[in-house]
C-alpha positions as CSV (number, residue, x, y, z in Angstrom):
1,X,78.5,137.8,102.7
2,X,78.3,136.4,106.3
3,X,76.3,133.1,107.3
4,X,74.1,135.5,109.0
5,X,73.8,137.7,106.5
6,X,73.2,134.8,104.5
7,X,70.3,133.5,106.4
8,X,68.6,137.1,107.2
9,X,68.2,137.1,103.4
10,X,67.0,134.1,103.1
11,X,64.2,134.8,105.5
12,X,63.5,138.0,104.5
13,X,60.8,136.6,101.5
14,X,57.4,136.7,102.1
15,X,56.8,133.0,104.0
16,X,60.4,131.7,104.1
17,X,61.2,129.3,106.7
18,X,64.8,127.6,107.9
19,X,64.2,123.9,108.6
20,X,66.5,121.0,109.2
21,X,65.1,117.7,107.8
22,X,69.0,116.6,106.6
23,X,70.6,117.1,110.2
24,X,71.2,120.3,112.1
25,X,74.0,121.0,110.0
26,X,72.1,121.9,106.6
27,X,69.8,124.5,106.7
28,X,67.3,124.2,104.3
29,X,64.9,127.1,103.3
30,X,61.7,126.6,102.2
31,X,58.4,128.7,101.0
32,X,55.0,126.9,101.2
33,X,56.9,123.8,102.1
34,X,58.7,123.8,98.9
35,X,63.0,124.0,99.7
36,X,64.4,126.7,97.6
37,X,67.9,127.4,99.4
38,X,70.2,125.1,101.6
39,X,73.6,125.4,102.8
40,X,75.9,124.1,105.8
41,X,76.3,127.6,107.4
42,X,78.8,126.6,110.1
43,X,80.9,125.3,107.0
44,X,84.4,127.6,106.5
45,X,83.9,127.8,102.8
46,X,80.2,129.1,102.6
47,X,78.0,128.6,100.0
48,X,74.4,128.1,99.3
49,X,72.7,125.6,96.8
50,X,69.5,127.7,94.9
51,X,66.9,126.1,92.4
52,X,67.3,127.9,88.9
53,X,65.8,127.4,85.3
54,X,67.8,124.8,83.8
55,X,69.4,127.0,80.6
56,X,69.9,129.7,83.1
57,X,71.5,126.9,85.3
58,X,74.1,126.7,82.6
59,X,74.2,129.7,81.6
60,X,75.5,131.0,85.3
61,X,78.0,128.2,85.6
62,X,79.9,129.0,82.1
63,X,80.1,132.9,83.1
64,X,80.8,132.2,86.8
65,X,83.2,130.0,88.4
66,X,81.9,130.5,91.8
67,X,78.9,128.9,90.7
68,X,79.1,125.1,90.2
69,X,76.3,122.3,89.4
70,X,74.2,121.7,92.6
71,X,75.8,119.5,95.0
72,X,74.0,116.3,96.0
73,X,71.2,118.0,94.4
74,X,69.0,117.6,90.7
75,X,72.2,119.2,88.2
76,X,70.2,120.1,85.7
77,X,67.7,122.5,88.5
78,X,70.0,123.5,90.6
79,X,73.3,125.2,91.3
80,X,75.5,125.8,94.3
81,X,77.1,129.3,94.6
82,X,80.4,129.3,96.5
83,X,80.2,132.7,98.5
84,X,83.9,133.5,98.1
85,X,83.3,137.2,97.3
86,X,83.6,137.0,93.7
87,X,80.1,137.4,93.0
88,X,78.6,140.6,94.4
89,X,76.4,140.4,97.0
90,X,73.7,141.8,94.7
91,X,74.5,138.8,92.3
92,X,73.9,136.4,94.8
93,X,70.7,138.5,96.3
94,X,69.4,138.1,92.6
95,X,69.9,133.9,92.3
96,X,68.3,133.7,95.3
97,X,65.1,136.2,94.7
98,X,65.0,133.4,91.3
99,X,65.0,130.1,93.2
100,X,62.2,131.9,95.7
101,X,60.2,133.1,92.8
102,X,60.5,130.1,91.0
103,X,59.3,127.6,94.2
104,X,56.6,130.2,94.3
105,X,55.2,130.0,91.3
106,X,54.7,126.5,90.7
């Protein structure tokens, strides 16, 4: 997965918006001006930081090694997935549709 690639998914949901309240270095992504997503596109090692259930937080970490406790964010809600092509893309499409549907439905 590209940073493009990244952020055409990431606006693709229904309402999904990129803003930069950290800096224009970290985009954060946000539905109903709740964040679901950030990451630091420009960065070389890419990753993205996505809001998850907390035993499904877990749960991805022990099975994955590309996916790590949420950097500078809440550890127990949120993860950050290193996009180093481990995961498939679909994977990653799948964590991401989770953090949206969970910001959505609160």
């Amino acid at each position: 997965m590209t940073p493009d690639s990244l952020r055409d998914l990431l606006l693709s949901f229904a309402g999904a918006v990129e803003t930069f309240p950290f800096g224009p270095e970290t985009s954060v992504f946000k539905v109903g001006g709740k964040m679901f997503a950030l990451s630091r596109l420009a960065e070389p090692s890419l990753r993205v930081s996505l809001k998850c259930e907390p035993e499904v937080a877990e749960a991805l970490r022990d099975e994955h090694a590309a996916v790590i406790p949420g950097y500078h964010l809440n550890k127990r809600h949120w993860n950050t997935v290193i996009l180093d092509g481990t995961l498939s893309d679909e994977a990653v499409k799948e964590m991401i549709e989770d953090s949206y549907d969970l910001v959505v439905t609160r």
